[in-house]
N, C-alpha and C positions, 0 to 999 in steps of 0.2 A: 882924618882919623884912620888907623891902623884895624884889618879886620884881623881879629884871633884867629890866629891857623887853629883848623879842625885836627886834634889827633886823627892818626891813619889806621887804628885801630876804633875809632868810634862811627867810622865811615863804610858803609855795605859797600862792597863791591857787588858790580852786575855780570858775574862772569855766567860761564858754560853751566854751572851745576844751578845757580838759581835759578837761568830763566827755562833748564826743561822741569824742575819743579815749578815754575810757575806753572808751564804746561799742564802739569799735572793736576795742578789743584784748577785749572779750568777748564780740561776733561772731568772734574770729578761735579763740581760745579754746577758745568751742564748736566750731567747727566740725574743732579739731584734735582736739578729742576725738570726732567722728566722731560727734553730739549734733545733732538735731534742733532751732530754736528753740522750738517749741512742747514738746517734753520737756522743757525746759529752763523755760520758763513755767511747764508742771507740777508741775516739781518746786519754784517758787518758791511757786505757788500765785495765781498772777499771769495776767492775761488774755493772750495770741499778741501781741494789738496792743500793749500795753504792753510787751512782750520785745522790740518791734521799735522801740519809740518810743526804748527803751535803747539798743538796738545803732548804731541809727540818728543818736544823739545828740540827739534832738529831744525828752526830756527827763533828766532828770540819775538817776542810778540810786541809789533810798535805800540805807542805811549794812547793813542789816538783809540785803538781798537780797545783797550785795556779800560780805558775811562768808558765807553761802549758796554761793554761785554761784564764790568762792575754794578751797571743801573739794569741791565737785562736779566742779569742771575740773580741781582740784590745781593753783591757780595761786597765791602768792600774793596780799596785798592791796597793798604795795608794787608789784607789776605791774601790777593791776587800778588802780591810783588814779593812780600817775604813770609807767607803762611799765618801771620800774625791776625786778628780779628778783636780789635778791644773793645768795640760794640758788638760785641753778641746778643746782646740784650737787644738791640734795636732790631737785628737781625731775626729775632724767636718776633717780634712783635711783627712785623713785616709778612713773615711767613705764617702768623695765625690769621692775618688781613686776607693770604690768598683766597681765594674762589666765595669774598662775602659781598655782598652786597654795598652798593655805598652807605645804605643807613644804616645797616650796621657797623659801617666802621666810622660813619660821622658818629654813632652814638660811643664807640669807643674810643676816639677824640676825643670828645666832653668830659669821658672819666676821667682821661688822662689831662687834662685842664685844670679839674675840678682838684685832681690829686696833689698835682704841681702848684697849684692856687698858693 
């Protein structure tokens, strides 16, 4: 079986200008998450200067630290790679979860069960 070639127009490219806006939105990122960059190199496992070469765009950020650096910010990777976010909505829900307690949010689970039911 023959695969459809993809048009070359419906295809992102990964050049220079995407990935120091990715940088950019993972400078912004962290910093909404009120996150240090060198915490944030820590926890990649990654030297300060290369957290900065990232954010900075002045080199491209591997796939490994991105999947990382998505479940630490709670951003997705659709955002991190091309600005895009189409769960926001999960995202506002996540970010109301910050600093509560587990039974509060096991209770707000339930609703959302209950909702979904």
């Amino acid at each position: 079986m023959k695969k459809k070639a993809v048009a070359q127009k419906d295809v992102k490219q990964f050049t220079e200008e995407v990935w120091k806006a990715m940088g950019t939105r993972i400078r912004e990122a962290r910093e909404e998450a009120s996150m240090k960059q060198i915490d944030l190199a820590t926890l990649l496992a990654i030297g300060k200067n290369q957290m900065y070469r990232i954010e900075n765009g002045q080199t491209p950020c591997k796939t490994e630290y991105l999947f990382e650096i998505s479940q630490i910010l709670g951003v997705s990777l659709d955002y991190l790679y091309f600005g895009e976010n189409e769960c926001s909505e999960v995202g506002e829900i996540v970010e109301m979860c910050r600093g509560k307690g587990l039974k509060e949010i096991r209770k707000a689970a339930d609703i959302l069960r209950a909702f979904f039911s």
